[in-house]
Legacy VTK file of the C-alpha trace (Angstrom):
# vtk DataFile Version 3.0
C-alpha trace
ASCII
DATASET POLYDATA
POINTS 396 float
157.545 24.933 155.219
156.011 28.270 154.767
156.006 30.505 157.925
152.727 30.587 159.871
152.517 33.131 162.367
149.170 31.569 163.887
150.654 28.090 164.496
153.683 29.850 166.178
151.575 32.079 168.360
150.042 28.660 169.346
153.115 28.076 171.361
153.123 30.944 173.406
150.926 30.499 176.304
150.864 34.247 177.125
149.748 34.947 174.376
146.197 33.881 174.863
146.111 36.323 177.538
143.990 40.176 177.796
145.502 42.885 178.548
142.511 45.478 180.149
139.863 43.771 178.266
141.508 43.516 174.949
144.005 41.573 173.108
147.240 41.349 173.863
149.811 42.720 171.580
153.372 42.324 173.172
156.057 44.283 171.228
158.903 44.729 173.982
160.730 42.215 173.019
163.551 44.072 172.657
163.749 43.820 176.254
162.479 40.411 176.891
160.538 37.753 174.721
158.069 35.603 175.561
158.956 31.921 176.148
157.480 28.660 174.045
155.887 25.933 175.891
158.557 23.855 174.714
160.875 25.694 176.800
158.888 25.814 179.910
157.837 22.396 179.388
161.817 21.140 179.252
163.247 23.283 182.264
160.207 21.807 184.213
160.960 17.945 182.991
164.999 18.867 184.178
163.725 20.057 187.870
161.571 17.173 187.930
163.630 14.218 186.654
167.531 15.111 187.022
167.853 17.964 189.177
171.054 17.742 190.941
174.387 19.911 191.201
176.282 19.574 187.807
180.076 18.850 188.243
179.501 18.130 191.823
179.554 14.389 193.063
179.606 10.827 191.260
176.172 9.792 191.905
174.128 8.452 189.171
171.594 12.338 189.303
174.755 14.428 189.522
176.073 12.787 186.907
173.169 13.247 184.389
172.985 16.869 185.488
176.421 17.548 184.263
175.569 15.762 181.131
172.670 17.920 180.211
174.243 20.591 181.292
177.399 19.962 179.062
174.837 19.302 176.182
173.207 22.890 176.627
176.804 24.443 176.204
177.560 22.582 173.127
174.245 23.625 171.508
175.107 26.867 172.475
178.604 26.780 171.001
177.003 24.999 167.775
174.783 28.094 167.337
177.679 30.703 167.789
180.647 28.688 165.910
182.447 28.008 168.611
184.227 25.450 170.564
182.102 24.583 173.832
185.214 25.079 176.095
184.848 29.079 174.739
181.493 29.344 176.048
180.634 30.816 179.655
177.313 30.340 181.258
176.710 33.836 183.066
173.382 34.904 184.337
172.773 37.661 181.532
174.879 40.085 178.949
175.585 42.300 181.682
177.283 40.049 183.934
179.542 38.733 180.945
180.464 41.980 180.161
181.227 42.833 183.554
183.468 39.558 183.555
185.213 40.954 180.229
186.419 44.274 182.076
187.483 42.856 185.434
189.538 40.544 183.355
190.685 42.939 181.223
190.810 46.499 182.105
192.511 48.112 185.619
192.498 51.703 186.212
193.941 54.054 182.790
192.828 51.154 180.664
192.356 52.605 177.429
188.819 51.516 175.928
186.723 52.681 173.233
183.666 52.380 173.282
180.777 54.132 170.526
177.873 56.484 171.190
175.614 53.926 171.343
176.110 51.837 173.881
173.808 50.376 176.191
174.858 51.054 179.904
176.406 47.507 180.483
178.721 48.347 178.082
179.911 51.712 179.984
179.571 51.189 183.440
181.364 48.525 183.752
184.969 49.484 182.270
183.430 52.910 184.434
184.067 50.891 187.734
187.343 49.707 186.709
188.360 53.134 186.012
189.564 52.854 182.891
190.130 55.902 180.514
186.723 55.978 177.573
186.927 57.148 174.484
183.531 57.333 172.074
183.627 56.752 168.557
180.855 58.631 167.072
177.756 57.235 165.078
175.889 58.914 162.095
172.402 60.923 161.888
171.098 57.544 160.782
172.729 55.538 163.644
175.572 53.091 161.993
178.507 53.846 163.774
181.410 55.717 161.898
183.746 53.952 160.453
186.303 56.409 159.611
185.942 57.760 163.477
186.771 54.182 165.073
189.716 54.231 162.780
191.132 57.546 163.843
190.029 56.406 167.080
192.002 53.066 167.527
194.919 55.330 166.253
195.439 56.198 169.882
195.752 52.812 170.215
193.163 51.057 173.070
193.462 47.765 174.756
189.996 46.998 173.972
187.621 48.195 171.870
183.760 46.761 172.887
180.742 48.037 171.012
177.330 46.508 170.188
176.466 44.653 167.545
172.919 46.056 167.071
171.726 48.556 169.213
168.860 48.299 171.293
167.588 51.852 171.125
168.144 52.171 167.073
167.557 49.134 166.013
171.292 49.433 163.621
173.498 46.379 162.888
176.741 46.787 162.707
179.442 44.880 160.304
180.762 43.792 163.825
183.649 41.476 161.705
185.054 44.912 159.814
185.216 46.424 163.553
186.877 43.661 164.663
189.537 43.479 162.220
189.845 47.160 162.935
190.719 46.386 166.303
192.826 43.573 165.820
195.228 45.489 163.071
195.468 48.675 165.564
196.780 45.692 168.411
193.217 45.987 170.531
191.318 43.233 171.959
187.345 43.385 170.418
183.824 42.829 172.588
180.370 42.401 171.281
177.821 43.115 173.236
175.508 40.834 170.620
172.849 40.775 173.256
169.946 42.305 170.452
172.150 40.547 167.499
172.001 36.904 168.564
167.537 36.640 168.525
167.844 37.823 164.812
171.324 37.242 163.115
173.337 34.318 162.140
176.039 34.495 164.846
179.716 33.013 163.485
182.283 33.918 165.924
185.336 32.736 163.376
184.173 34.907 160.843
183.605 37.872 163.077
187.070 37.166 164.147
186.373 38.363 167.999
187.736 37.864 171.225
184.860 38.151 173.264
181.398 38.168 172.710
178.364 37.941 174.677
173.925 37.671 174.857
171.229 37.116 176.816
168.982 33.772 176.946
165.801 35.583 177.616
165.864 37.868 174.431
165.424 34.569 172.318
162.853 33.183 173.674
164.945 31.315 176.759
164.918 31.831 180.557
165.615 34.920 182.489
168.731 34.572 185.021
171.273 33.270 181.917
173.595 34.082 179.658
176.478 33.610 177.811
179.900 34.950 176.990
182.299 33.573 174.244
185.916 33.560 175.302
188.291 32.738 172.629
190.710 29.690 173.025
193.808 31.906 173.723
192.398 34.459 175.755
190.444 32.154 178.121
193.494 30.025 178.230
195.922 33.361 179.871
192.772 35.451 181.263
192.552 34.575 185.099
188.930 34.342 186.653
187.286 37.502 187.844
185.243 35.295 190.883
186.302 32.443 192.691
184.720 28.995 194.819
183.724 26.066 194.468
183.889 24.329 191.113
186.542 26.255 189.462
189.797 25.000 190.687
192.487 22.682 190.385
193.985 22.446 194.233
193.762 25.174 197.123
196.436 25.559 199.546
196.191 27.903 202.304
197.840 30.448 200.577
197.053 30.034 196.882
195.128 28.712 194.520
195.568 27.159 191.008
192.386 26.560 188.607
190.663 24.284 186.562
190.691 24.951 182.416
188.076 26.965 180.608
185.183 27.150 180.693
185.105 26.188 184.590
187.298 28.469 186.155
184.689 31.060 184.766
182.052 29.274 186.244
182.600 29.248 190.355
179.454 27.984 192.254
176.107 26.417 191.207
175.201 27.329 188.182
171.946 27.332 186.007
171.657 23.742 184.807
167.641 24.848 184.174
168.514 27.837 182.463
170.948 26.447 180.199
168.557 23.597 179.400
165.856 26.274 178.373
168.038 28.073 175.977
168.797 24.752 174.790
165.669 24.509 173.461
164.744 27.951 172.735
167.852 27.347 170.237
165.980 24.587 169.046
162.997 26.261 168.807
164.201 29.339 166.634
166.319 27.237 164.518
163.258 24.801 163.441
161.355 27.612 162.449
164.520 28.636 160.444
166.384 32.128 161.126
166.419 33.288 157.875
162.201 32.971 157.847
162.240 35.006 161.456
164.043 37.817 159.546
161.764 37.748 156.887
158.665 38.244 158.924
160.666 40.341 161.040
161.782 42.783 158.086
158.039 42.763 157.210
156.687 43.829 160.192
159.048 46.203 160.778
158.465 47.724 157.317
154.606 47.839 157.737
155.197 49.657 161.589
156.966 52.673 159.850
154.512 53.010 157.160
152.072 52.826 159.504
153.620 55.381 161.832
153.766 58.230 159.217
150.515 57.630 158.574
149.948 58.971 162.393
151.564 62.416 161.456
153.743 63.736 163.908
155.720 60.869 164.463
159.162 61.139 164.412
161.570 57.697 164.091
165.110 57.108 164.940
167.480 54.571 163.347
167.250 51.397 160.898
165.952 48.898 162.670
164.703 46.373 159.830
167.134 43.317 160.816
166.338 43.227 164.456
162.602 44.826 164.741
163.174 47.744 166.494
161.873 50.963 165.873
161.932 53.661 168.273
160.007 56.871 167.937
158.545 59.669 169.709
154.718 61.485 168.447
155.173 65.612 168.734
155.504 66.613 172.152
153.871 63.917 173.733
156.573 62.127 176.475
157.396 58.485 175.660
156.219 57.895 178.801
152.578 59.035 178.307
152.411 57.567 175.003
153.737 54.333 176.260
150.938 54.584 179.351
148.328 55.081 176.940
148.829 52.555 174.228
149.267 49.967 177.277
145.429 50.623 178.282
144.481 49.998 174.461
146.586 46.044 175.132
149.458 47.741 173.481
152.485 46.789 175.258
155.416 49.113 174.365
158.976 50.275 175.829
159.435 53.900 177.025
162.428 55.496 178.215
165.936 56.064 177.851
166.400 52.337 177.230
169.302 52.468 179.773
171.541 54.392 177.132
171.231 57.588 178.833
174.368 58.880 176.550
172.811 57.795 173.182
169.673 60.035 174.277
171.733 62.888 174.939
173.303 62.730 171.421
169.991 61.995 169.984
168.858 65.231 171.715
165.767 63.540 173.385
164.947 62.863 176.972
163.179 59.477 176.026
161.680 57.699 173.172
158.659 55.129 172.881
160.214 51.714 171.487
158.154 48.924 169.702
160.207 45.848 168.922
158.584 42.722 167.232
159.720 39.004 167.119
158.682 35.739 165.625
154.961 35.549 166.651
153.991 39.088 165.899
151.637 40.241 163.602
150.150 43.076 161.094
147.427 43.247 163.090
149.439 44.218 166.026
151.173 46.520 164.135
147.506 48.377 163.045
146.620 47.990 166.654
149.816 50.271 167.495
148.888 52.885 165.030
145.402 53.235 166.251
146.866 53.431 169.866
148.680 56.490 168.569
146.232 57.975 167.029
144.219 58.081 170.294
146.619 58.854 172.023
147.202 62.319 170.093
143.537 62.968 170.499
143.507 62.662 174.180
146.655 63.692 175.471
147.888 66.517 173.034
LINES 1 397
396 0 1 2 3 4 5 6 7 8 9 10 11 12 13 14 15 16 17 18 19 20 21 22 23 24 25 26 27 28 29 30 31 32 33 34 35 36 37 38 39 40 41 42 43 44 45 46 47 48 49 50 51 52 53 54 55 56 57 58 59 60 61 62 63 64 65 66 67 68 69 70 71 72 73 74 75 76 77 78 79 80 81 82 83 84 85 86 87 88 89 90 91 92 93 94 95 96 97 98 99 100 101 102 103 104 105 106 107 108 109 110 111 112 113 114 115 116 117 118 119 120 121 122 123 124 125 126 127 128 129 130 131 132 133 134 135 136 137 138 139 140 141 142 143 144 145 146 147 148 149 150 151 152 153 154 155 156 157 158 159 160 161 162 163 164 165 166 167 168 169 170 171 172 173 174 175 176 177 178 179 180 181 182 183 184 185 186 187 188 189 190 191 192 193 194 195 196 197 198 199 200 201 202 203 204 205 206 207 208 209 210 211 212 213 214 215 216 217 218 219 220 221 222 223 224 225 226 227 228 229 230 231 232 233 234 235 236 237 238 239 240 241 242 243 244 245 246 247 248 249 250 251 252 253 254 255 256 257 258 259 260 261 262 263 264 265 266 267 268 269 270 271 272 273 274 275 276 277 278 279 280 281 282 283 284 285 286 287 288 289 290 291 292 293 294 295 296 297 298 299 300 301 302 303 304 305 306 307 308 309 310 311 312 313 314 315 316 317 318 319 320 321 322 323 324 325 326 327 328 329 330 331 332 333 334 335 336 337 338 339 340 341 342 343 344 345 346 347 348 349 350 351 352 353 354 355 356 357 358 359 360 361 362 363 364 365 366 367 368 369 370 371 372 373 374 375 376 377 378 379 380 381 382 383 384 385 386 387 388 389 390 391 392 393 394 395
């Protein structure tokens, strides 16, 4: 079927929606996407029909809760290539990766890490004190391959980097890093949280031991996530929280605990949210991955043309795969130019994109982002590069 944009916008009730009089044209979705009916419709059905505590009790509700809930995480491991006892429900990327370094890393834990990492994916081995190292990335924003090789020569117990950043837009061959790490005797981390609304995700072939992303940048619910554990690893790793749910016996003294995934799962989890990425799975896969990256790419292509048409406008990165392009006009503050555009129903991202290092090699205080997904369209694109061109009338 060919792709129609219109019938998909169709889906998304938001959509319909003004924004100060005019049409809406939503390109942060980078930072969140909007969310089909289809998956508002199903998390609604679960509260309504079989809401109950999943692997608690042997009623008849509890029961079909766990079911569902089981269901969700084998959809979810179809989608990645994994096994469903390697999958984690967390409540975002940034809790998994949190779970990955209180696992992992203690205090002089070597880690690398790479200049363009989003602040989940520093802060966290931060807390557990572990000793950072930063491979370096390129003036066009791929990270440098012969710099993570000298790097990993100093030999890290972990090496954790994005898969596609979130301020540039990049992809990274996150299998070649991986085997990288694995030959210099590290354990590897994706953060795949802006990889896994646009890429095919295979954790075999990227041969990792840890990877993790967020339901609500592909089209699912806020408040869940995911994190893939391989088999060995979760097998040794012990949990980083503990309750109810996640054990095997408790004594007064000790504790032993249940197999993977549940001993990574203490407490009630998100039987909603894992139903709504469910579907959002669902939902991108019927309109076919490979067709999102097409109109993606397109769309992406047409924004940059379109922005040096502005004049002035200055981009960072290559982000064609996963719709991202980030960019700041003269001397105009993202900010501003974000505030502006907003009033014309232009709704950007402006900041530091909480990867306060990345800016500081990039030698900017903040850049405008505009990131585009399945139901955007040209027009939205010509209605950002009018927005601009205001915007340099009236505020320069």
């Amino acid at each position: 079927m060919a792709f129609d944009v219109d019938a998909i916008r169709k889906d998304f009730p938001i959509l319909a929606r003004k924004a100060n009089g005019k049409m809406l044209a939503y390109l942060d979705n980078a930072a969140t996407t909007q969310k089909p009916r289809c998956v508002l419709d199903a998390m609604r059905d679960y509260y309504e029909n079989s809401n109950a505590n999943a692997h608690r009790g042997g009623h008849a509700l509890a029961e079909e809760a766990t079911e569902i809930y089981e269901d969700a995480r084998k959809k979810v491991a179809r989608f990645v290539g994994a096994m469903p006892s390697e999958i984690v429900f967390t409540r975002n990327t940034t809790e998994a990766l949190n779970l990955v370094a209180c696992m992992t890393a203690g205090k002089g834990t070597r880690v690398l890490l790479t200049q363009a990492e989003h602040h989940s994916n520093i802060v966290p081995w931060q807390l557990r004190k572990a000793t950072l190292d930063y491979a370096t990335i390129r003036s066009y924003g791929a990270i440098c391959i012969s710099d993570v090789a000298e790097r990993l020569q100093k030999r890290p117990a972990i090496f954790s980097f994005s898969h596609a950043s979130n301020v540039l837009g990049n992809v990274n061959d996150a299998a070649k890093l991986c085997s990288m790490a694995r030959r210099a005797g590290a354990l590897s981390c994706v953060d795949a949280a802006q990889a896994a609304p646009h890429l095919p995700i295979d954790v075999r072939a990227i041969g990792c031991d840890f990877l993790a992303f967020s339901a609500h940048k592909m089209l699912g619910p806020t408040g869940i996530g995911v994190l893939y554990i391989r088999k060995e690893m979760g097998e040794k790793l012990l949990p980083a929280f503990g309750g109810g749910g996640m054990i095997e016996d408790v004594d007064w003294q000790r504790s032993t605990f249940a197999a993977a995934p549940q001993k990574f799962e203490p407490g009630t989890q998100d039987v909603a949210g894992a139903v709504g990425l469910a579907v959002a799975i669902d939902y991108l896969e019927g309109v076919g991955m490979a067709a999102i990256g097409k109109h993606v790419a397109g769309l992406h292509k047409a924004c940059v043309e379109e922005l040096a048409g502005v004049g002035g406008v200055r981009t960072y990165g290559n982000g064609s795969k996963t719709g991202i392009v980030s960019f700041n006009v003269g001397k105009l503050h993202a900010h501003d130019v974000s505030d502006f555009a907003s009033q014309q129903g232009v709704m950007l991202r402006a900041g530091h994109h909480c990867a306060k290092p990345l800016m500081r090699t990039l030698g900017v205080p903040a850049t405008a982002r505009a990131s585009f997904y399945l139901y955007n369209t040209e027009e939205e694109v010509e209605m950002l590069a009018a927005a601009l061109k205001r915007a340099k009338k009236v505020l320069s």
